[in-house]
C-alpha atoms as one frame of an Amber mdcrd trajectory, in Angstrom:
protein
  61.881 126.058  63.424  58.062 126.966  62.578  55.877 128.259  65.349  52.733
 127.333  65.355  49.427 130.204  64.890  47.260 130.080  67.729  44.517 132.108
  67.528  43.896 134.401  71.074  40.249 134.140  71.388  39.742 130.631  69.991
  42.611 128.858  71.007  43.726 129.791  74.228  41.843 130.405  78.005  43.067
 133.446  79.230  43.416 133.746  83.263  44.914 136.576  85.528  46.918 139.241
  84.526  50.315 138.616  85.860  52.555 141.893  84.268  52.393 144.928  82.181
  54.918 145.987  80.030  55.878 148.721  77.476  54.954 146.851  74.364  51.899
 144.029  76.293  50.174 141.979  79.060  51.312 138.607  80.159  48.397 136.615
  81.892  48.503 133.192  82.349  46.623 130.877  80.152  45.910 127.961  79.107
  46.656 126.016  75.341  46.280 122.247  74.838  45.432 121.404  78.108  49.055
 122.915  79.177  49.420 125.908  81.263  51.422 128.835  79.756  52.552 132.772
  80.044  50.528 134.764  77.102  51.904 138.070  76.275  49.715 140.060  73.997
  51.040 143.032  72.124  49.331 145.838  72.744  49.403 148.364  70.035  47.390
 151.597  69.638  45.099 152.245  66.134  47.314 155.893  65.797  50.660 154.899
  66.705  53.315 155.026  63.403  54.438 152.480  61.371  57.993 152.571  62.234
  56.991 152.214  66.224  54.840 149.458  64.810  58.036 147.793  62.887  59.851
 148.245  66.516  57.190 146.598  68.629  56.893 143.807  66.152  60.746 143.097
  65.824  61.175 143.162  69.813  58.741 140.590  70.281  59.794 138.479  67.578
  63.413 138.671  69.115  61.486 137.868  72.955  60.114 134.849  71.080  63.609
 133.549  69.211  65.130 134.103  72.737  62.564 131.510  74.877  62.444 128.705
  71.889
């Protein structure tokens, strides 16, 4: 199954912040006229590339999980 690339800033209205995690924000928004949770990642300029590699994999496994 391919998931579709949505650009943040383009694509998608971003509303309240609804949680805070270790690895992003979810905030509601809004894509295609439909109403949806948006977590960004939030990742830090000095942080190593093996954190990196976990942050990435986690929410890649988040996303498998809710398709």
């Amino acid at each position: 199954m391919d998931l579709p690339v949505i650009n943040l800033e383009k694509d998608v209205s971003l509303g309240k912040q609804l949680g805070k995690g270790a690895f992003g924000e979810i905030s509601e928004g809004e894509w295609k006229g439909k109403s949806y949770a948006v977590k960004k990642l939030i990742i830090e300029e000095d942080e190593d590339k093996d954190h990196l590699l976990t942050v990435f994999h986690e929410f890649r496994r988040e996303v498998w999980l809710m398709r």
